[in-house]
Backbone atoms as SQL, in Angstrom:
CREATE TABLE atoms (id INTEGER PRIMARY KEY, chain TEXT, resi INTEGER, resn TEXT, atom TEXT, x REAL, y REAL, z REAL);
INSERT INTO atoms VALUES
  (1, 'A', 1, 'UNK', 'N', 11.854, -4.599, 13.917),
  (2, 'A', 1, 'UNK', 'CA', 10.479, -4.420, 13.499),
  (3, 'A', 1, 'UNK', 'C', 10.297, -5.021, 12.100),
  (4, 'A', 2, 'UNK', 'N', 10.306, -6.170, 11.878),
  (5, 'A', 2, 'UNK', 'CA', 10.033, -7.173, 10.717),
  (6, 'A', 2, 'UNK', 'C', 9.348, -7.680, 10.710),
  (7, 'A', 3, 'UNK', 'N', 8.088, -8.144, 9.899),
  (8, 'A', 3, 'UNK', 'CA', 7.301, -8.905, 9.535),
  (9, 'A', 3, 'UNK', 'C', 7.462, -10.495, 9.419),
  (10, 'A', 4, 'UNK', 'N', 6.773, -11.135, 9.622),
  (11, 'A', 4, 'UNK', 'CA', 6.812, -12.736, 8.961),
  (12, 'A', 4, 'UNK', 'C', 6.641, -13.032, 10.849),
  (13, 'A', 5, 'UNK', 'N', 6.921, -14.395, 10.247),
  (14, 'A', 5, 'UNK', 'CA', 6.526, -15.623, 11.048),
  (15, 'A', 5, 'UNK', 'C', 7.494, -15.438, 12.689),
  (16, 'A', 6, 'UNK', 'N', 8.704, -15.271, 12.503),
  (17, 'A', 6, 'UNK', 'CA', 9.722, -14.630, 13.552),
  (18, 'A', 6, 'UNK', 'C', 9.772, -13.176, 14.088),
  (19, 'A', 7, 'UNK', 'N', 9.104, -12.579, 13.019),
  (20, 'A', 7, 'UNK', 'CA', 9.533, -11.281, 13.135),
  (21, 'A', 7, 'UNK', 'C', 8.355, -10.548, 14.403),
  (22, 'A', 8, 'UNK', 'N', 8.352, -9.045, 14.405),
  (23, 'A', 8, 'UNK', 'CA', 7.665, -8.523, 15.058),
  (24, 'A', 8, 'UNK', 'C', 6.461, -8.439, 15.080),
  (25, 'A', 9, 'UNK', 'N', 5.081, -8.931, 15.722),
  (26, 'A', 9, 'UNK', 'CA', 4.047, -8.415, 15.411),
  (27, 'A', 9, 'UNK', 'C', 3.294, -7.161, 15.414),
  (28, 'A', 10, 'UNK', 'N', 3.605, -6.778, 15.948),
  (29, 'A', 10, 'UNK', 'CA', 3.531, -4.881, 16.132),
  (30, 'A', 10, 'UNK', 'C', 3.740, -4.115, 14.456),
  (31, 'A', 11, 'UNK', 'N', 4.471, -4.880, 13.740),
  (32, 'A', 11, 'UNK', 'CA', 4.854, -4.318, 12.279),
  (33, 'A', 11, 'UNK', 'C', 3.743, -3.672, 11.753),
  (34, 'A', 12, 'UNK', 'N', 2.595, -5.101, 11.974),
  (35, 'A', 12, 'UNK', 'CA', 1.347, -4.810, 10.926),
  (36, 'A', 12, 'UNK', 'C', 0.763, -3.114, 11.629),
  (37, 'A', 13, 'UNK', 'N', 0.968, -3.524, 12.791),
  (38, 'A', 13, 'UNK', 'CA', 0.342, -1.993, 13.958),
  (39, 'A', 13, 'UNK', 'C', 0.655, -0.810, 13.253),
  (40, 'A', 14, 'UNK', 'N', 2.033, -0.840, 13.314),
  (41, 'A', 14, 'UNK', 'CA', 3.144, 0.253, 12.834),
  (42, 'A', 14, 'UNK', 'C', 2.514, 0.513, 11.474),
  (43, 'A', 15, 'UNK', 'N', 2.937, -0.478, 10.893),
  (44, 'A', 15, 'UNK', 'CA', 2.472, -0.268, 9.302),
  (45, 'A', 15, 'UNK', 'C', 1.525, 0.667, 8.811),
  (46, 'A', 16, 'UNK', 'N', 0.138, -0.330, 9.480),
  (47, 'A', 16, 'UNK', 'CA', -1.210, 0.404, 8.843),
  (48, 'A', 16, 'UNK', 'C', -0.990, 1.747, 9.253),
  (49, 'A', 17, 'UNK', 'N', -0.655, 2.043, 10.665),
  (50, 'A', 17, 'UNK', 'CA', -0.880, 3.581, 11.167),
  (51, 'A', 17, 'UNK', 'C', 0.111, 4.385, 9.886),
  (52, 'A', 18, 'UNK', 'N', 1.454, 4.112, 9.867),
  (53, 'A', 18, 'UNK', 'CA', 2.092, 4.903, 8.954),
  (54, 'A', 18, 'UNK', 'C', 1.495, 4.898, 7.623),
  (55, 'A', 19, 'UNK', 'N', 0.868, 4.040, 6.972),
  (56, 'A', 19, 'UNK', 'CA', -0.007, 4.176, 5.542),
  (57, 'A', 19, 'UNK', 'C', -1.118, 5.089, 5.937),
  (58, 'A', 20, 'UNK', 'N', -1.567, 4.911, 6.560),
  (59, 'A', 20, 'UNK', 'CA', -3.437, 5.747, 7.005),
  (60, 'A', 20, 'UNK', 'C', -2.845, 6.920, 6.739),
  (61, 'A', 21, 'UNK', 'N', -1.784, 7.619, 7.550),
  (62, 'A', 21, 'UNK', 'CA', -1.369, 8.912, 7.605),
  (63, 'A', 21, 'UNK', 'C', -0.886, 9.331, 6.018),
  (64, 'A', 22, 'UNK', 'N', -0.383, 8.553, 5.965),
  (65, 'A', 22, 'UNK', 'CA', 0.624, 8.828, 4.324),
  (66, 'A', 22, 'UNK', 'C', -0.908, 8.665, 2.971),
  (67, 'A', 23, 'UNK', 'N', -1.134, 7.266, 3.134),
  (68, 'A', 23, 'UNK', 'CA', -2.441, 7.138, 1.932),
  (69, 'A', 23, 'UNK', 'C', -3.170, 8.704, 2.187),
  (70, 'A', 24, 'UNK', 'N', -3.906, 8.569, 3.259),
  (71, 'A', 24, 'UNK', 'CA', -5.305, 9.996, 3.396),
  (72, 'A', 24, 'UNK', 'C', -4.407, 11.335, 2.739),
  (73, 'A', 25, 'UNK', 'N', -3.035, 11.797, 3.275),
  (74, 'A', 25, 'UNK', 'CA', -2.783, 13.172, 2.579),
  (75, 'A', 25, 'UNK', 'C', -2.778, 12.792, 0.873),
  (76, 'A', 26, 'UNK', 'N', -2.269, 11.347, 0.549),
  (77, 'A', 26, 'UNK', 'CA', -2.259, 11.227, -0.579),
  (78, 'A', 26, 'UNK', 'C', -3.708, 11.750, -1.519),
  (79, 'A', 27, 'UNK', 'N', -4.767, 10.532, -0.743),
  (80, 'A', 27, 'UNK', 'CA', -6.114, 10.447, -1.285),
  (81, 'A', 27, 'UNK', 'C', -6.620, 12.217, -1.069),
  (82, 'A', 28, 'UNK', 'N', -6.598, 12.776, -0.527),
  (83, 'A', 28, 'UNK', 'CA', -6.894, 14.051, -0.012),
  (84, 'A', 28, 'UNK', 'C', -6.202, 14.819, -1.512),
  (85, 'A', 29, 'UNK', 'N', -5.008, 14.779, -1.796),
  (86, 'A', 29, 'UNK', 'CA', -4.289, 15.622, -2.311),
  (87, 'A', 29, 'UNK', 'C', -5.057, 15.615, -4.444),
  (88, 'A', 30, 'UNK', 'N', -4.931, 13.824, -4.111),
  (89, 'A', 30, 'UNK', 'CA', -5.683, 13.555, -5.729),
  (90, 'A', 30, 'UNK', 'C', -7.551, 13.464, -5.908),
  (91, 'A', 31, 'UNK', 'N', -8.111, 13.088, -4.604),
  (92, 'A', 31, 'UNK', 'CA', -9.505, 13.966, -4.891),
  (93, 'A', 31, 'UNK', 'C', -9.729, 15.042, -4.466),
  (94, 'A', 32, 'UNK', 'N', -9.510, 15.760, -3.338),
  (95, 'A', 32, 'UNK', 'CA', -9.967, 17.181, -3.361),
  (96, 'A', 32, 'UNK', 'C', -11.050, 17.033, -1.713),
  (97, 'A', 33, 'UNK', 'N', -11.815, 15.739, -2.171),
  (98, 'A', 33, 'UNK', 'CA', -13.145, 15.599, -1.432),
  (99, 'A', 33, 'UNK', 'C', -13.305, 13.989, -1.009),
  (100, 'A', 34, 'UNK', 'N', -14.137, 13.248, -0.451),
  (101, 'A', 34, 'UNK', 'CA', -14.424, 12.239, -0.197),
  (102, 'A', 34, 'UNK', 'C', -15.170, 12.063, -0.679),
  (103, 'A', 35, 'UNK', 'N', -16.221, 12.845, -1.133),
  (104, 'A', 35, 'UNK', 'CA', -17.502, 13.047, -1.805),
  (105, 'A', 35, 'UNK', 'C', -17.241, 12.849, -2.894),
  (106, 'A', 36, 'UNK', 'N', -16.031, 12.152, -4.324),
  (107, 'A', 36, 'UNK', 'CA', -15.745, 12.170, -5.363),
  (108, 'A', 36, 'UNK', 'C', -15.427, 10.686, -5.209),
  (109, 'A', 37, 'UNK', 'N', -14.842, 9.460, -4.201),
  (110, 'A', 37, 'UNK', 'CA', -14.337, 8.517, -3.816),
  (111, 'A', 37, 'UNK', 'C', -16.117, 7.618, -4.245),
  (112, 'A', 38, 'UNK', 'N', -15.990, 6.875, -5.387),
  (113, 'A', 38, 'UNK', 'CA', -17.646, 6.053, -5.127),
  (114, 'A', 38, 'UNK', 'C', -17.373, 5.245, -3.950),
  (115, 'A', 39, 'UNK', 'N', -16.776, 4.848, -3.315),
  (116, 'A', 39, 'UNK', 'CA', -16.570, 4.030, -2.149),
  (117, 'A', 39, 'UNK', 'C', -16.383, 4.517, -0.782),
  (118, 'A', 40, 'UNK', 'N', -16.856, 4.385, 0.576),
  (119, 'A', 40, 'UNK', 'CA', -16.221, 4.861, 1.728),
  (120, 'A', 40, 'UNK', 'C', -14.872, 4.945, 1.820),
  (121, 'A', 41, 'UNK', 'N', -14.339, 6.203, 2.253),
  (122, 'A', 41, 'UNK', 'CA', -12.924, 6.386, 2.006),
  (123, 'A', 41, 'UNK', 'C', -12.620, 5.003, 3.554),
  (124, 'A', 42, 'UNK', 'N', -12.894, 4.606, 4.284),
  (125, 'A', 42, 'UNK', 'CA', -12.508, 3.448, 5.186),
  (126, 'A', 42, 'UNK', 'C', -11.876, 2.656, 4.616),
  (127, 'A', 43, 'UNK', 'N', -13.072, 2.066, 3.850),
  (128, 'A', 43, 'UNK', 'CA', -12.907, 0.659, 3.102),
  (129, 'A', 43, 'UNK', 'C', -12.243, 0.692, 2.041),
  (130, 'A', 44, 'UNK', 'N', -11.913, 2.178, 1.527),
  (131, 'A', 44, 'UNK', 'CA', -10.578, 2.450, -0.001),
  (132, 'A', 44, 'UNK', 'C', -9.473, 1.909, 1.281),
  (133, 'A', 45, 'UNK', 'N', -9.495, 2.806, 2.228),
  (134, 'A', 45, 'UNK', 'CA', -7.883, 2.492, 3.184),
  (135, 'A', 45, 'UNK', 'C', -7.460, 1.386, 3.636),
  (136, 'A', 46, 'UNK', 'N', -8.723, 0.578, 4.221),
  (137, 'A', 46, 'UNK', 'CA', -8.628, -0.670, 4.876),
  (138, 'A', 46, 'UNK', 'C', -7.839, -1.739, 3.667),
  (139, 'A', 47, 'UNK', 'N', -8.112, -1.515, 2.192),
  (140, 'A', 47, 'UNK', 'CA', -8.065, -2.465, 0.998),
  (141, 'A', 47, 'UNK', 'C', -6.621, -1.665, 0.568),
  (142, 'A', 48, 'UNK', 'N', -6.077, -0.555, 0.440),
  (143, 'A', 48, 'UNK', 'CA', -4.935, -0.325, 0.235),
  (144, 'A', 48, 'UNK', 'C', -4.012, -0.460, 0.871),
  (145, 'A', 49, 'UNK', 'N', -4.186, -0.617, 1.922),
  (146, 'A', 49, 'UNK', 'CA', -3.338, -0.278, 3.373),
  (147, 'A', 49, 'UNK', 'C', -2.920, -2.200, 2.907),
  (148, 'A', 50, 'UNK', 'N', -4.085, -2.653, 3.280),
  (149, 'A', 50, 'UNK', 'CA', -3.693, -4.407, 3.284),
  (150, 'A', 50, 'UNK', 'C', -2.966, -4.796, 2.236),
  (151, 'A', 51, 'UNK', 'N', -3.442, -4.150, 0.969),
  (152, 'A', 51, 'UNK', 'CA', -2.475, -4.975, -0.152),
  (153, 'A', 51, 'UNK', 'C', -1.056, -4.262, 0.574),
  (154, 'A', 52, 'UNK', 'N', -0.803, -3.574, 0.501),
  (155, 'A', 52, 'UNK', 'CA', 0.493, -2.669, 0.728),
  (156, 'A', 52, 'UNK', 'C', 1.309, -3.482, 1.600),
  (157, 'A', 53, 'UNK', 'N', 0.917, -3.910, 2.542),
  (158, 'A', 53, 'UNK', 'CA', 1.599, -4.610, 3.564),
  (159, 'A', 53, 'UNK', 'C', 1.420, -6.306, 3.297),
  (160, 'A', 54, 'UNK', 'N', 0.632, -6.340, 2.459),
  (161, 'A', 54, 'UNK', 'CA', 1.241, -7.983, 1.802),
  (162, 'A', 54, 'UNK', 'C', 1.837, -8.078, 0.842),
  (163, 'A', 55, 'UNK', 'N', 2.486, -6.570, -0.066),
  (164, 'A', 55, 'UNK', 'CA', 3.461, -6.713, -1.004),
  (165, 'A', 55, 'UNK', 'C', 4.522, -6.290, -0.686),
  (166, 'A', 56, 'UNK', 'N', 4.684, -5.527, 0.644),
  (167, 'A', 56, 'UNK', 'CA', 5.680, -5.576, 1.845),
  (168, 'A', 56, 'UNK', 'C', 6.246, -6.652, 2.131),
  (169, 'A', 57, 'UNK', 'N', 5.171, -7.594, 2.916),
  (170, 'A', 57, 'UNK', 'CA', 5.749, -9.282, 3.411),
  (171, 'A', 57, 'UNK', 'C', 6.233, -9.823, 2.066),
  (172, 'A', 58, 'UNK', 'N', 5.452, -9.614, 1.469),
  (173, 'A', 58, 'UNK', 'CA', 6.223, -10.846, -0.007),
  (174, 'A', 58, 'UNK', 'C', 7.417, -10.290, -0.332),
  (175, 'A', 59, 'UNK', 'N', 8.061, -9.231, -0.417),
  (176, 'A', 59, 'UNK', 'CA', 9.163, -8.753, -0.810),
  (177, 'A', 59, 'UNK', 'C', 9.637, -9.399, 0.494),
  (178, 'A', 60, 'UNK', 'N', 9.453, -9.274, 1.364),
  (179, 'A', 60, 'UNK', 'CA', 10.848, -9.210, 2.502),
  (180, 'A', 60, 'UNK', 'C', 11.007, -10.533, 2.329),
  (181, 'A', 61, 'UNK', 'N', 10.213, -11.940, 2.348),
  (182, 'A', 61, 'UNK', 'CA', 10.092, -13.126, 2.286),
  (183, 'A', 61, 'UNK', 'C', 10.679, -13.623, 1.273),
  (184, 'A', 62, 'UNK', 'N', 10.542, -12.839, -0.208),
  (185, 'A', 62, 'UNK', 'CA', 11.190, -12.983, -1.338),
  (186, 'A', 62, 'UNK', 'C', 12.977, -13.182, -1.447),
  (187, 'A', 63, 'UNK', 'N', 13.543, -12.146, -0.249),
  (188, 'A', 63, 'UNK', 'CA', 14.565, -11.787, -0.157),
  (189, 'A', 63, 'UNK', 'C', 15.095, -10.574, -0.268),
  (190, 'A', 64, 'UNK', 'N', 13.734, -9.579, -0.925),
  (191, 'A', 64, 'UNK', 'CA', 14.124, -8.509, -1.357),
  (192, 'A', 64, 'UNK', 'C', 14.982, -8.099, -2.702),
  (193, 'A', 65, 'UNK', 'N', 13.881, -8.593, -3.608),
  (194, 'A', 65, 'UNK', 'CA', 14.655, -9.098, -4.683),
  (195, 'A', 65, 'UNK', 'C', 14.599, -7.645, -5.637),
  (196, 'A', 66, 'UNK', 'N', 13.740, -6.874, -5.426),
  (197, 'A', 66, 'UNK', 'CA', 13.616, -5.287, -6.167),
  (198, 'A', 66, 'UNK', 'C', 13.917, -4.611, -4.648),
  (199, 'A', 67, 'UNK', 'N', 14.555, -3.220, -5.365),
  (200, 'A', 67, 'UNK', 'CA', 15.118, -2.053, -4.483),
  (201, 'A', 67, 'UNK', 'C', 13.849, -1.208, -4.016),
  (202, 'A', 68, 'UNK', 'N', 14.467, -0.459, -2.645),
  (203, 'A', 68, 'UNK', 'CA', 12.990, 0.002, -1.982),
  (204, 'A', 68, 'UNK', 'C', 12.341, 1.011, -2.834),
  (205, 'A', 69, 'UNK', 'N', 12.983, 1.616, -3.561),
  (206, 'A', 69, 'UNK', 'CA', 13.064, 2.696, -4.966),
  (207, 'A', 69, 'UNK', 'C', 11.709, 1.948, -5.493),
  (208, 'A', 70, 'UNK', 'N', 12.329, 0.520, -6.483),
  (209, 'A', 70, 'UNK', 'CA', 11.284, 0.201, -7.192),
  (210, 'A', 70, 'UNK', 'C', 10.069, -0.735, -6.297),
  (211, 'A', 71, 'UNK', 'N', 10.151, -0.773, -5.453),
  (212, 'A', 71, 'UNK', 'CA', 9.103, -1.052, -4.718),
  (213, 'A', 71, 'UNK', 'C', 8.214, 0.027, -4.398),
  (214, 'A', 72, 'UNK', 'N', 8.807, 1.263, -4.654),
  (215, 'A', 72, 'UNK', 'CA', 7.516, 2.559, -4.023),
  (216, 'A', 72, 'UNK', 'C', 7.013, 2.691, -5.368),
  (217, 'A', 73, 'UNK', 'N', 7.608, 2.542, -6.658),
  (218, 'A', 73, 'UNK', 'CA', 7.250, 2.478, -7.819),
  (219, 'A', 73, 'UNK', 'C', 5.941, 1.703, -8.067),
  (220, 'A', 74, 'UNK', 'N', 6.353, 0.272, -8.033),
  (221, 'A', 74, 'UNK', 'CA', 5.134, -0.472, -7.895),
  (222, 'A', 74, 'UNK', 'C', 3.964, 0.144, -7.137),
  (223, 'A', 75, 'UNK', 'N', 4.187, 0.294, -5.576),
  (224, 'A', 75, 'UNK', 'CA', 3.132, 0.743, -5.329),
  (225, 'A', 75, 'UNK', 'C', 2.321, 2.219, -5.819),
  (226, 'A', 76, 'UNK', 'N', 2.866, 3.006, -6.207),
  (227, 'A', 76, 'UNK', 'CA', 2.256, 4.148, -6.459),
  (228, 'A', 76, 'UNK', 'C', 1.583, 3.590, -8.131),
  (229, 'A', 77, 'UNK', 'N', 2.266, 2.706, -9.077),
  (230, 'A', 77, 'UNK', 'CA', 1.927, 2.344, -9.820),
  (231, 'A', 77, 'UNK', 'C', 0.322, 1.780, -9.907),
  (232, 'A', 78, 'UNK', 'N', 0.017, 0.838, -8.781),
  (233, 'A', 78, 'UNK', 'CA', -0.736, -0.116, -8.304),
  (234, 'A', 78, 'UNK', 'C', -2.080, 0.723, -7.595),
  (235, 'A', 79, 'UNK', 'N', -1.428, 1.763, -6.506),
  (236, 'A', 79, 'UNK', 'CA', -2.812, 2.642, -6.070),
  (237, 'A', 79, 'UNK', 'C', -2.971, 3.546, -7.241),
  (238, 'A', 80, 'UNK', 'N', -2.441, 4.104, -8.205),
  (239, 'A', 80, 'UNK', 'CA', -3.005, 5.095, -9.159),
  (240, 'A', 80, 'UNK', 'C', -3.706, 4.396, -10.127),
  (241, 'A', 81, 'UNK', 'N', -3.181, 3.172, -10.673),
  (242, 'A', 81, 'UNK', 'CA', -3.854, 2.848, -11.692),
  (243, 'A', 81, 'UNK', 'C', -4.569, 1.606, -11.451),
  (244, 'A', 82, 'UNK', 'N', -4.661, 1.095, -10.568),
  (245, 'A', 82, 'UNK', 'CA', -5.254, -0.285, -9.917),
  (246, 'A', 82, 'UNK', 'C', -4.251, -1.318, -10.275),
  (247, 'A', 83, 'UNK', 'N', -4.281, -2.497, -9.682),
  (248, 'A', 83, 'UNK', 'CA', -3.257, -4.058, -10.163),
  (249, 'A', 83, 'UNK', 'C', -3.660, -4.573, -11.410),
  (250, 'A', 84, 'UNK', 'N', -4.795, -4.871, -11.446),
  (251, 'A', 84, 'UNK', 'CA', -5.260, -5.441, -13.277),
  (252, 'A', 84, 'UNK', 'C', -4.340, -4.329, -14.414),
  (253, 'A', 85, 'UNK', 'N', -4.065, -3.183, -13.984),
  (254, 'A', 85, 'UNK', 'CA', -4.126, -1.895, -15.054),
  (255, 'A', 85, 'UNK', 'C', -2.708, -1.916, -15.181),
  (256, 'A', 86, 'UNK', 'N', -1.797, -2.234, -13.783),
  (257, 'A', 86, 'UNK', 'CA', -0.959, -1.453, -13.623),
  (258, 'A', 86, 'UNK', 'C', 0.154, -2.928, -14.011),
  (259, 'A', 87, 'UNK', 'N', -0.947, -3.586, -14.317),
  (260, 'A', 87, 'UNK', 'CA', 0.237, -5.283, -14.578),
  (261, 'A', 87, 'UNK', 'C', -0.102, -5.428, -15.982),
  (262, 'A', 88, 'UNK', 'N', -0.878, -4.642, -16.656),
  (263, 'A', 88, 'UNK', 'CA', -0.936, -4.935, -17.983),
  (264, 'A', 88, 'UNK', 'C', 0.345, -4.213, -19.228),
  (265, 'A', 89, 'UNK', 'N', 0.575, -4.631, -19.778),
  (266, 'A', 89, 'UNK', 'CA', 1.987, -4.566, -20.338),
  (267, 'A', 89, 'UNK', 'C', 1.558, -3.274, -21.987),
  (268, 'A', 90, 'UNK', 'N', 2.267, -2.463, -22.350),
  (269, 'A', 90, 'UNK', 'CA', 1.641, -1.725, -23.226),
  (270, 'A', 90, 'UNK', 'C', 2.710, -2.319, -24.581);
């Protein structure tokens, strides 16, 4: 079940379903409500879910050049504080 050009297509299937489940308890857990989200919580998922799984493919394509550790890093980095925020250097 791998991504890319050889790999499985079913991944992306797999994927999104396992993020939807995982993101929503997330999003659930840090607003409370949907009613606090300025955006349809859909279109928050549809846009997290996708980056997620194209910084998935780029790692695997990369070679896997950071550990799955710092890859959940990044991402939790990336949905909490957005990519502009979370790439800016202090």
């Amino acid at each position: 079940m791998i991504p890319g050009p050889k790999g499985d297509p079913a991944f992306a299937v797999k994927f999104k379903g396992f993020m939807r489940v995982h993101l929503l308890d997330k999003l659930n857990e840090f607003y409370h409500s949907e009613d606090r989200v300025p955006v349809p919580w859909d279109y928050l998922m549809a846009c997290l879910i996708s980056a997620h799984l194209g910084i998935v493919q780029y790692w695997l394509e990369q070679g896997r050049d950071n550990s799955p550790w710092e890859m959940a890093l990044m991402f939790t980095l990336m949905t909490q504080l957005s990519p502009i925020q979370s790439g800016l250097k202090k």
